[in-house]
C-alpha positions, 0 to 999 in steps of 0.5 A: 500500500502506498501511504495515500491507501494507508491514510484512505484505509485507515480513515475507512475504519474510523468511520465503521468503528464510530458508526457501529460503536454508536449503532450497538451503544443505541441497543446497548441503552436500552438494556441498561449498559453505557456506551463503554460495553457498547465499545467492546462488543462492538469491537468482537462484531467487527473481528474475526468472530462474527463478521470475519465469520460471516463476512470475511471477505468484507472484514478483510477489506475493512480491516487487512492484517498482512504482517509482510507489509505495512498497513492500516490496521497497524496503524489503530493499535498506537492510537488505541493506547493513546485514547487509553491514555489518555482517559486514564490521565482524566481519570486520574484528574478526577481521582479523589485521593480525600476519600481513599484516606477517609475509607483506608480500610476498606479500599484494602480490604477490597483489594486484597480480597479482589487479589488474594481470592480470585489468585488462589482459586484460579491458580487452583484451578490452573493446576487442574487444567495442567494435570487434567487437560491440554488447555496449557500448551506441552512443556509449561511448567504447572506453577507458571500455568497455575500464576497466570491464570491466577493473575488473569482472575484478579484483573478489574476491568480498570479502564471500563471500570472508570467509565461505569463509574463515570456513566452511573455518576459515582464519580467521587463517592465512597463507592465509586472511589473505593472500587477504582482504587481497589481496582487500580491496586489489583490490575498493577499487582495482576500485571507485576504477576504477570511479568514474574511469569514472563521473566520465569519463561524467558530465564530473566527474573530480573524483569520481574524485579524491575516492573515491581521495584520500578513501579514503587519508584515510580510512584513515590516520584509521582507523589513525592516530587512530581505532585509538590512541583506542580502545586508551586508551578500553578501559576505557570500553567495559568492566565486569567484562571484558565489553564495556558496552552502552554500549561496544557502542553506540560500536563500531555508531556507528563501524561506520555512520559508517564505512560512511556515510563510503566510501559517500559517498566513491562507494566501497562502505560494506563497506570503511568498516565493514571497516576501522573493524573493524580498529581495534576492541581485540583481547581482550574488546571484540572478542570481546564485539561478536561474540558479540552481532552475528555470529549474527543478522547471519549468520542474518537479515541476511546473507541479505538482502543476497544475495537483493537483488541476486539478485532484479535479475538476469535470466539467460537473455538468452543466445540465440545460439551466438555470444553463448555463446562470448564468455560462454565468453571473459569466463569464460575471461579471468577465470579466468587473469587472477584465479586462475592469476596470483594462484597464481603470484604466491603461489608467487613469494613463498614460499607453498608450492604447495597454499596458493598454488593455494588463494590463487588459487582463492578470489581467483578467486571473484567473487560478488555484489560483481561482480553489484552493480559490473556493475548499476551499470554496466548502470543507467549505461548502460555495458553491454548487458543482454547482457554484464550476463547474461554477466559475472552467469555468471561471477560465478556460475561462478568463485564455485560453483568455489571452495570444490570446486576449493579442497578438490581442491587443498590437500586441505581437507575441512571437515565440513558446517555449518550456520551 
């Protein structure tokens, strides 16, 4: 292709992903689901497991994948994690620290459950996957099969979680901020997990080492020297109680260095760009930065990202009454590692009940931060394409469940949107 088709082709695809996004968002409101479950089901239609399965010819047309050239397709996996990114540094503007210090003992009672449990059960039932089926390919030792889909089992789907949030209105609550910091908590621990199996795979335990320790680091830097110097530069970044254009600048520079920084670390960028949104001064330049990046980034960039993953991965590889049970057993485990013990670990610290159930029913919900943790682990060699097609159901089952299960449960009945 020459760069004239490349621009054409990729241009061809942010219109059919816009459109199908908003077509299945309209179907989606009128089951209770916000925009953002919309996305990710949006993003499985579009790949190989429904129109490349009925129309392949079509998806192919839409969206090539020839790894010997160059082509468009390449081209939406940066600009996916850029919306990512860029979400979570919004995310992380709106973060409200004040309520995790006030609530301390629940937000790690919460995420120690959401991580100990789910890890245990499935690490569990990792071990008899290895012993009693081939759903982990020949030669991996049954302790990495049995970390990594322990790890698998803790993720929160921590993106789609902030958008339920934000679509539901608990943006600043006790509940809504105590499940986004457990969340954040469990995903970065699932991922330092994550790459103590790697590192055990490659024969290189130092990577471990450096995602976990770099990570610590580089947190206190964000909280301990980032955070204090931007509270002295706030009259930099403004004029006339607006943010500057050049304040602006200086808030996406930090926004991707943090990004680039975990992302080096071997975790995922979204938690650099999160926490580097914490660190930004609450009042004019948070409020300013988000006016500006929040709307294009929720209606162009955003979008992006979900139908990425979407469009590598397959359902259907399910063809056995066999296979469907231990599909039903991972969904299973998952369910009561994840959101029965978050629930109870809630209730535990205080949390009345109706919030405590809608604490565990939205760290329950995986998303596609557990579709990006398990095609890594498929492209490693980790798990069969059979067990990839199983965890890919639960993430998209525990995820379709949240927002109606959360509006049974506490009695939340937000108005359609259309964000």
């Amino acid at each position: 292709m020459t760069n004239s088709q490349l621009a054409e082709q990729f241009f061809l695809q942010i219109a059919v992903i816009l459109l199908v996004c908003r077509v299945v968002g309209a179907i989606a409101r009128r089951f209770g689901q916000p925009q953002v479950v919309a996305e990710m089901i949006a993003g499985v239609c579009l790949g190989p497991s429904l129109l490349g399965l009925f129309f392949p010819e079509l998806q192919a047309a839409i969206f090539p994948w020839n790894r010997a050239i160059r082509d468009s397709q390449s081209y939406i996996f940066p600009v996916s994690q850029l919306g990512l990114a860029l979400y979570m540094f919004t995310v992380g503007m709106d973060f409200r620290l004040d309520i995790v210090r006030s609530r301390w003992t629940s937000s790690m009672a919460v995420s120690l459950a959401g991580m100990l449990s789910p890890f245990v059960l499935g690490a569990g039932l990792g071990l008899y996957f290895h012993k009693s089926t081939d759903l982990f390919p020949p030669g991996n030792s049954a302790w990495a099969s049995a970390i990594f889909l322990g790890a698998s089992m803790c993720i929160t789907a921590f993106p789609m979680l902030a958008r339920i949030i934000r679509y539901k209105g608990l943006n600043g609550t006790r509940m809504g901020t105590v499940a986004i910091g457990a969340g954040a908590i469990d995903d970065a621990c699932a991922w330092c997990l994550l790459a103590v199996v790697l590192s055990s795979i490659e024969g290189t335990p130092t990577a471990a080492l450096k995602s976990i320790g770099g990570g610590f680091l580089f947190l206190l830097t964000v909280a301990l020297v980032l955070k204090p110097l931007l509270l002295k530069a706030q009259r930099w970044l403004t004029r006339d109680d607006e943010v500057s254009e050049s304040g602006l600048v200086i808030c996406l520079v930090l926004m991707a260095l943090g990004a680039l920084a975990t992302d080096k670390l071997g975790l995922h960028a979204v938690f650099g760009s999160f926490l580097v949104g914490t660190a930004i001064p609450r009042g004019t330049i948070v409020r300013g930065v988000t006016e500006r990046v929040e709307p294009l980034t929720v209606a162009l960039l955003l979008p992006m990202f979900f139908t990425f993953s979407g469009l590598n991965t397959q359902i259907g590889l399910l063809n056995s009454a066999s296979s469907w049970v231990m599909c039903l057993m991972v969904l299973t485990v998952a369910m009561i590692g994840k959101g029965v013990f978050c629930w109870l670990a809630a209730l535990a610290t205080g949390i009345p009940n109706r919030e405590a159930m809608g604490i565990g029913v939205l760290m329950n919900a995986r998303g596609l931060m557990e579709l990006i943790i398990i095609n890594i682990g498929r492209d490693r060699g980790l798990i069969s394409d059979q067990l990839f097609a199983m965890l890919v159901i639960m993430a998209i089952v525990t995820t379709l469940m949240a927002s109606p299960i959360f509006d049974r449960l506490t009695g939340s009945v937000v108005p359609p949107q259309t964000d």
